[in-house]
N, C-alpha and C positions, 0 to 999 in steps of 0.2 A: 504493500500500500504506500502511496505518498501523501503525507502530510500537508497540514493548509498551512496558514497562515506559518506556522512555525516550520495415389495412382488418379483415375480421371477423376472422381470428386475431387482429389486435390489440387490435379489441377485447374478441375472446376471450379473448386473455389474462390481461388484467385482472379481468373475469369468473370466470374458472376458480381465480386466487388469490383472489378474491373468495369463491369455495365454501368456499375449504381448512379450515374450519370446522362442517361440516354436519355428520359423523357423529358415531353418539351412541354413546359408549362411557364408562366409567368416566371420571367427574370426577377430572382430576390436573391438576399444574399440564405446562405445552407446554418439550418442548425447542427451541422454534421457533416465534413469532408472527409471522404473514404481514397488515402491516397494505395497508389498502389506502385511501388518498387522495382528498377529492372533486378534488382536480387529476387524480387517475390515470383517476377516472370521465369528467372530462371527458373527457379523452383517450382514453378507449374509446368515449363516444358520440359524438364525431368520427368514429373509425376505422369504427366499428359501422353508423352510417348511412351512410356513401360505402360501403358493401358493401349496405346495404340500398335503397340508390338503384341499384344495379347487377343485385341482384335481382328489384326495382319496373319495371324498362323490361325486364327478358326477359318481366315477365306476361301469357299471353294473355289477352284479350280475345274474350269469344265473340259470334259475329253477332248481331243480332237485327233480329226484323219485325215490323210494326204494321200498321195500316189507319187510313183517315182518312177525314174525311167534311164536304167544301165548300159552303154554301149555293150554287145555280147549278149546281155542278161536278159533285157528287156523291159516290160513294164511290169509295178507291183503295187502296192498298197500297202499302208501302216496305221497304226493307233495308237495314241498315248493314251492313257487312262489312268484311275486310282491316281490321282496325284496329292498327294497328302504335304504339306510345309512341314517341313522339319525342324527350323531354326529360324529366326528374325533377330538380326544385329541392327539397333539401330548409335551408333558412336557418335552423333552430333545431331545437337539441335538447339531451337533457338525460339523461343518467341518475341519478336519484337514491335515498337509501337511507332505505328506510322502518325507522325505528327498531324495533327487536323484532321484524322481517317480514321484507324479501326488498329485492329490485330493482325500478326503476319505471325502464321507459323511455317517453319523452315525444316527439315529433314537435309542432311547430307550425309553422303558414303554410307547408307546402309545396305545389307546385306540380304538375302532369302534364299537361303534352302530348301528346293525340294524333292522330292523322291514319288515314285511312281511305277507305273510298268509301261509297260510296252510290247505291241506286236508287227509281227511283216507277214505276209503272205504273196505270193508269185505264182499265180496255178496251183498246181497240190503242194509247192512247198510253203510250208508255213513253220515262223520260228518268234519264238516270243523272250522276253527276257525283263529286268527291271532299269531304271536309269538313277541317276542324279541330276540335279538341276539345278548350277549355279546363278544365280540372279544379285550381280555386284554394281554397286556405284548408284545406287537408288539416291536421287534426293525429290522432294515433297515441297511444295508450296501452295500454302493454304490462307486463302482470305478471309478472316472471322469478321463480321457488323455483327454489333452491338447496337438493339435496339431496345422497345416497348410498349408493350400490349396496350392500347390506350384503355381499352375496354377494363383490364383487374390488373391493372399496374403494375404488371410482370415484368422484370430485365428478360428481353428474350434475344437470343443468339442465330446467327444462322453461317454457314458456307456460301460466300459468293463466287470465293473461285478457288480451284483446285486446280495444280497441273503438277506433274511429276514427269522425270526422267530415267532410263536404264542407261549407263556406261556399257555393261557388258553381258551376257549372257552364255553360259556352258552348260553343255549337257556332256554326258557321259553314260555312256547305254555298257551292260553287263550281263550274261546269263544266256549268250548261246554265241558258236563258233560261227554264227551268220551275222554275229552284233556287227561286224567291217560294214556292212552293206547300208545300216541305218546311218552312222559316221560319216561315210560318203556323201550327205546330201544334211549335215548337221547344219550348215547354215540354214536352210529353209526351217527344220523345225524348231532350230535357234529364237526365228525371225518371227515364227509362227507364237512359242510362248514369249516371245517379249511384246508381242502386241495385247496376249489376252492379260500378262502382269500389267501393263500399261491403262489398259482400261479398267482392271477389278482393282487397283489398289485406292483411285478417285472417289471408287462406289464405296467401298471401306470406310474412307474416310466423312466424306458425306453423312454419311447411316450412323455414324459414331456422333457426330454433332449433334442432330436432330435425335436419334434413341436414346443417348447418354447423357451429353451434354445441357439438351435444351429439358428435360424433364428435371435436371439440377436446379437449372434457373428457379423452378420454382420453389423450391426450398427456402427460399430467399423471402426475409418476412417485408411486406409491403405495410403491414399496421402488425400491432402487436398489440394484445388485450392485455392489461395489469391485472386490475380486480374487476369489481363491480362500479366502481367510479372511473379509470380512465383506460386509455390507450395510448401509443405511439404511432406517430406517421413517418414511417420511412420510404415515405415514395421520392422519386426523382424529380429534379426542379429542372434542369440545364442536359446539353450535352457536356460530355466529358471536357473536361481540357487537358490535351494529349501532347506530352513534348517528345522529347529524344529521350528520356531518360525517367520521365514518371504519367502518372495517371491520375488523374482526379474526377472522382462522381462526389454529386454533392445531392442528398437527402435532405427531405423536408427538417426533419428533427424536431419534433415538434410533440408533445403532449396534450390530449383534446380530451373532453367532457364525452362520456359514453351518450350522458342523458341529451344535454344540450352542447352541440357543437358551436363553437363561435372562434374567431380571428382574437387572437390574444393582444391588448392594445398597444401592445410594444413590438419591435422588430429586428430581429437578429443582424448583431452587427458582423462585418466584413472579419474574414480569419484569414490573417497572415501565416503560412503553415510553413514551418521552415524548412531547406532546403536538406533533410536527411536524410541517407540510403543505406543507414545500418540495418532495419528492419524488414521484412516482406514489404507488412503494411504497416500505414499510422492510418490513425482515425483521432481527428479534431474535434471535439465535441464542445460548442461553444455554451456560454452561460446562460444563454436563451433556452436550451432545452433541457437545464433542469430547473429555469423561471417559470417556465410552462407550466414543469411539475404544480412549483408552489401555487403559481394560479390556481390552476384547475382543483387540485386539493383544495383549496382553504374557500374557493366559492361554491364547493359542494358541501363545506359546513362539517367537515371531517377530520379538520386540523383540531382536534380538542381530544381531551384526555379529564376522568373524573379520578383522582386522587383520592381513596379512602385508607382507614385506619390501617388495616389488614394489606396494603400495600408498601408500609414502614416496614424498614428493618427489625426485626423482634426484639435485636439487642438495643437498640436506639430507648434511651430513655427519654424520647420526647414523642407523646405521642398524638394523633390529629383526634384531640377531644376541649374541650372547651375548660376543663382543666390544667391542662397542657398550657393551650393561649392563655388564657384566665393569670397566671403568672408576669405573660405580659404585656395584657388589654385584660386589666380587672376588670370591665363591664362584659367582657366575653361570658366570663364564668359568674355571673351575677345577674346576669339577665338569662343566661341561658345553664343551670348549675347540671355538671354530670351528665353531658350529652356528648355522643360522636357528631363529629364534623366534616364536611367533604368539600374538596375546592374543586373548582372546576376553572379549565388551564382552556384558554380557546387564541388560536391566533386569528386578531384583530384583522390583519391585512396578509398580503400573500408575501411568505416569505422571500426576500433578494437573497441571490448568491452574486460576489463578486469573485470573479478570477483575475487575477494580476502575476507577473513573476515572482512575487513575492508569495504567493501560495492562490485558499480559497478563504472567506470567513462568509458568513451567512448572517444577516441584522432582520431576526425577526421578531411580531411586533405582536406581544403575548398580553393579555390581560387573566388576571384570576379574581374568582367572585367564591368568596368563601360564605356556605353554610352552618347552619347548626341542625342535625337530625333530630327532630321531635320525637317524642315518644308513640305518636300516631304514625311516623315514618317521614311525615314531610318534613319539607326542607323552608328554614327561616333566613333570611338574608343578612350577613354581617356586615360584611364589606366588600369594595370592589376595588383589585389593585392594575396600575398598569406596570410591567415589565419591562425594562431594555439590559440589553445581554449583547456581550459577542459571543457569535458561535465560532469553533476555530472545525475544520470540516477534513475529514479523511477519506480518498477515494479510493479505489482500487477494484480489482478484475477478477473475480473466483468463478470458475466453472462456466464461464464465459458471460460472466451476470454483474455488471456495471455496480458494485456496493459501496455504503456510506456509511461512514463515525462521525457522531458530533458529539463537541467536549464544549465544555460552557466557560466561562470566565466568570468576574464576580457578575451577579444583577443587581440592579439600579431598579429599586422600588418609588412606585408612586402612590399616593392615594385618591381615586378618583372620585369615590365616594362609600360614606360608611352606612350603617343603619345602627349604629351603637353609640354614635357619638366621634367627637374628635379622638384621634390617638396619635403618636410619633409613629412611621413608619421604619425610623430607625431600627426601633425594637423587633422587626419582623425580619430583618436581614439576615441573619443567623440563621432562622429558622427557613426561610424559603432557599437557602443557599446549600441547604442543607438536604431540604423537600425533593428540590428541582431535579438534583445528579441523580440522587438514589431513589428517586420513584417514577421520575419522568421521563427521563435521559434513556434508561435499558427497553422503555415499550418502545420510543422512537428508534433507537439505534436497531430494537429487534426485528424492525419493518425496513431496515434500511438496509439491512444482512441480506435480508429475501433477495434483493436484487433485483435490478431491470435488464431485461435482455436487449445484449446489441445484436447491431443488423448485420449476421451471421447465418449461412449456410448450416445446414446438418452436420453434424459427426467431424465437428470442425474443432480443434484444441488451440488455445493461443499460449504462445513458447516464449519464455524470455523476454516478459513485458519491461515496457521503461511507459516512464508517465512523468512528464513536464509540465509545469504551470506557466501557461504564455498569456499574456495580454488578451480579455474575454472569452478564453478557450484553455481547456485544459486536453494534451495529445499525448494519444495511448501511440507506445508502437511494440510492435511483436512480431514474430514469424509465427508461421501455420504452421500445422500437420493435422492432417486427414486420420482419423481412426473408428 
């Protein structure tokens, strides 16, 4: 945590943050920039092709037959058949980002192996045998667009262009004293399987996009539901902005009311993301979208906490009874003798989070109305205090779930109004300073453990986070791994 104030889904997934910038909607600035690293690309066209090497040896291969024609000998016929892939090498590869465009994946020097049989026949002689089938110097070039479903705000992905090359082709026929005769006329059936690998390895890859990749896509959360009171919007604002060297999607980021949606009346400021390429990925996350949070909470009326007896520490010899205050507001326990008392904690306003390089600190705007429990059960009215606090705010990353600490400083009590009479506020210091950490402090920080999920793919782990506090934004960065 840092401190405030003081194979193809893998590489799918880099891909799929790689979109999170395609849809076109009004120009604003992002609660959330998703960059994304040529280290991180690397690391998807690692992952990308050992999936696509896996897909490359299920290809079938279809028969085929020819005829042939021997000075002496005369004319004959052949068949290759059973052609099974033996091996796929692939030694180099590359995904790279075409500036103001899209995705380029590259293959160079790889290899294919296959094996098979094969027959001849010439009138009644007929002789059959099995081969080898070298297939070297393969390279692949593949054009990825990165778009979006306008319809359910999906990153969706496609193949615009595919073309590949063969350097060289050998075969090698074995298994009958007639095999010379097939050899003889090897360039033809050389030429023959360098056409039919030239055409199946496009369709390969194609069918690998659209059946693997783009079903990924949707894994990818477009909102996300909290509880019963809010949501997340991770949809896309912009096209990417694509350099030589990095990638940027920017997400809404943004926190909304389940019951009543409305335009938050504040607006996410501009994020200078700096220029790092230790990590895969960083993700910016600016202070707007956890202002949202605090909006949306605090005008669904859910920012409050009631404070009872049986919530104090046991060993705490101070306890919320009117006996307890009564020591220090004598008209507490004189107007009300021998009764439990329960305060009730509600934030007035939505809380603000500041980020700055200097960390996070959170100024939120508490009032508490303390009771007296009657003996009938109801509740009598004492007083009503306002609070001002610094929060000092702890962020960090568990199980891919965005989590929060907050630690208090001293409070600064007010008196806004009593129903017992005038009293010093002073004398309540101790006591609410005391209240606050140890009964209030563990229910909020226990909702803040839960976590909010970031805009993360399935079966996705984040490696060796680092988390900086910049100017209105706080940036996670981490590498992937798929598991």
């Amino acid at each position: 945590m840092a401190r405030g104030p003081d194979n193809l889904p893998s590489w799918a997934t880099l891909v799929v943050l790689a979109a999170l910038g395609t849809a076109v909607t009004a120009t604003t600035n992002p609660g959330i920039v998703v960059r994304i690293t040529q280290k991180g690309l690397d690391y998807a066209s690692q992952q990308g092709v050992a999936k696509l090497q896996k897909e490359l040896a299920k290809m079938e291969i279809p028969s085929f037959s020819g005829s042939f024609k021997i000075k002496h000998f005369g004319k004959g016929k052949y068949s290759f058949y059973s052609m099974a892939i033996r091996e796929v090498q692939f030694p180099g590869s590359q995904i790279k980002l075409v500036p103001n465009e899209s995705l380029e994946l590259s293959v160079t020097n790889a290899n294919i192996k296959i094996s098979g049989k094969w027959k001849a026949q010439k009138n009644f002689i007929k002789t059959s045998g099995n081969f080898d089938l070298t297939v070297e110097g393969i390279s692949i070039l593949v054009g990825l667009k990165l778009s979006c479903d306008p319809t359910s705000g999906h990153s969706t992905i496609s193949c615009t262009s595919c073309s590949n090359h063969i350097d060289n082709v050998h075969v090698h026929v074995s298994g009958s004293s007639l095999g010379w005769l097939i050899q003889l006329f090897h360039k033809k059936i050389e030429n023959s399987l360098r056409d039919i690998m030239n055409s199946k390895i496009c369709q390969v890859v194609t069918s690998a996009v659209s059946s693997k990749l783009e079903p990924y896509f949707q894994t990818l959360p477009v909102t996300a539901k909290i509880d019963d009171v809010a949501g997340i919007d991770y949809s896309l604002l912009a096209p990417p902005t694509i350099t030589a060297e990095t990638l940027d999607g920017h997400l809404k980021g943004e926190f909304f009311s389940l019951a009543h949606r409305s335009a938050p009346p504040f607006a996410p400021p501009a994020l200078a993301i700096p220029t790092d390429h230790d990590r895969m990925v960083y993700l910016g996350i600016s202070d707007y979208f956890f202002n949202t949070a605090g909006l949306v909470y605090q005008q669904a009326g859910v920012l409050n906490l009631t404070i009872k007896d049986d919530m104090i520490p046991k060993e705490s010899k101070f306890r919320l009874t009117t006996k307890s205050f009564g020591t220090l507001i004598p008209q507490v326990a004189k107007m009300f003798p021998n009764m439990l008392m329960q305060l009730l904690l509600w934030a007035s306003a939505p809380p603000h989070l500041t980020v700055s390089p200097a960390g996070l600190a959170l100024t939120p705007d508490v009032e508490v109305q303390a009771f007296a429990v009657l003996p009938n059960s109801s509740l009598a009215s004492l007083f009503l205090l306002d609070i001002n606090t610094n929060v000092s705010v702890e962020v960090g990353v568990k199980s891919n779930l965005l989590v929060g600490k907050l630690s208090l400083d001293k409070l600064l009590l007010k008196l806004k109004h009593s129903d017992i009479g005038p009293f010093s506020v002073d004398l309540l210091q101790a006591v609410m300073n005391y209240v606050v950490p140890s009964a209030v402090l563990p229910k909020v920080n226990e909702r803040l453990q839960k976590g909010f999920p970031l805009p993360l793919p399935t079966r996705i782990q984040l490696l060796d986070l680092l988390l900086q506090s910049h100017q209105d934004f706080l940036l996670f960065g981490a590498d992937i791994h798929y598991s």
